[in-house]
N, C-alpha and C positions, 0 to 999 in steps of 0.2 A: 432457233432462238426467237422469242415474241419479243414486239415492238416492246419498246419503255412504255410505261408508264403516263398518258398522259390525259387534257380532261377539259371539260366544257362544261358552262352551267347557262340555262338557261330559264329565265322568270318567267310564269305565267299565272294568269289571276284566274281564280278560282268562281265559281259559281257564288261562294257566300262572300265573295268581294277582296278577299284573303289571298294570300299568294302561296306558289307553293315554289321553289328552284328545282330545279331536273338538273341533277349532276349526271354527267354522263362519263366515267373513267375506263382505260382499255387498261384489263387485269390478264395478265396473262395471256394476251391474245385475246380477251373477251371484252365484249364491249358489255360494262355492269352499268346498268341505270340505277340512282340514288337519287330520291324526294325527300327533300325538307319544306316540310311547311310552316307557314308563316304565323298558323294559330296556334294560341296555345295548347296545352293537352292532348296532343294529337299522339292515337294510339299504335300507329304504323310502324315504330321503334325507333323515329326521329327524333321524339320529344316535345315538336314544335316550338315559336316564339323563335323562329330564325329570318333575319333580316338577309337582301345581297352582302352586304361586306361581310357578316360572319360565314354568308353561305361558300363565299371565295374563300375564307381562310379556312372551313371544314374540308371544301375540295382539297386545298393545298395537304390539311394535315393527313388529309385520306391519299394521296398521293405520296406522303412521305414514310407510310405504315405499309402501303405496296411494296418500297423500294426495300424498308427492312424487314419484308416479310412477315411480318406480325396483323396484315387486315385481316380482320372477318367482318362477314357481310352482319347490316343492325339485323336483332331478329327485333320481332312486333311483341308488344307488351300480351300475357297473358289473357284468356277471353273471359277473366273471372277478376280482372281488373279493369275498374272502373273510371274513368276521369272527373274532374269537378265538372265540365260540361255536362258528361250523359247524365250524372246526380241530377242537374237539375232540372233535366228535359224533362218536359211531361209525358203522360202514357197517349196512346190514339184515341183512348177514348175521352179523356181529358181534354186534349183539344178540340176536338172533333166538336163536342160540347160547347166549350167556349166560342171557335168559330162561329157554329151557328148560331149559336144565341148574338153573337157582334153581329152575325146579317140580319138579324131579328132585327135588333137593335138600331140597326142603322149606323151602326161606328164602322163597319165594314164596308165599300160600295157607296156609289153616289147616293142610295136612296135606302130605307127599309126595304126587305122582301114581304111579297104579300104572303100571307096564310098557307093559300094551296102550294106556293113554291116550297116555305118551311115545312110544310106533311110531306110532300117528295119529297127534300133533303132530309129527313128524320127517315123515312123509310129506306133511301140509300143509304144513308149510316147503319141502320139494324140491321142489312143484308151484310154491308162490308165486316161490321164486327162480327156475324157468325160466319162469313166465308174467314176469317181471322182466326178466331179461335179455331175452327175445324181444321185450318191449314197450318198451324201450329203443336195439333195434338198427334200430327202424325211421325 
């Protein structure tokens, strides 16, 4: 007979400053790791927009779906569904653009870039987007 049921969460922050909770529950004898993250829109089957208090009381309820046998593991949203985040993400080459024109500019970096730095930056950009697209058509 496997252990009961039972479960730990632990917060850690994220690179884009967000947090994500790592449930950790024993199913069965199986130790299932569960992420909820703290941003919204998040496409991993969480949902996102989850704070520690509600991440405790989703362990609990996820604990209490073990006991009556009715858990199944989240599945991940669709790869033909989209969130408001990616909508409004720009393309690489879009930003790519932008960027360097702000190091142009000087809104990027303590100083303007000079000229010959922006020709190398333009020419590392035209190799990245056609190793891009090549690496994409395959």
């Amino acid at each position: 007979m496997p252990r009961p049921a039972t479960g730990t969460i632990e917060p850690r922050t994220l690179a884009d400053g967000t947090r994500a909770f790592r449930i950790r529950v024993r199913i069965n004898g199986q130790r299932e790791p569960i992420v909820l993250h703290e941003r919204q829109g998040c496409v991993c089957g969480c949902g996102g927009g989850w704070d520690e208090l509600s991440a405790r009381t989703e362990m609990g309820n996820i604990l209490a779906r073990v006991r009556a046998g009715v858990w199944e593991r989240p599945k991940p949203l669709p790869a033909g569904v989209a969130t408001a985040a990616e909508e409004d993400a720009p393309t690489y080459d879009a930003y790519a653009d932008w960027f360097l024109q702000a190091k142009v500019d000087g809104v990027i970096g303590k100083k303007p870039i000079a000229p010959n730095t922006c020709k190398k930056d333009e020419w590392r950009l035209g190799y990245s987007r056609r190793f891009l697209r090549r690496d994409s058509s395959r």
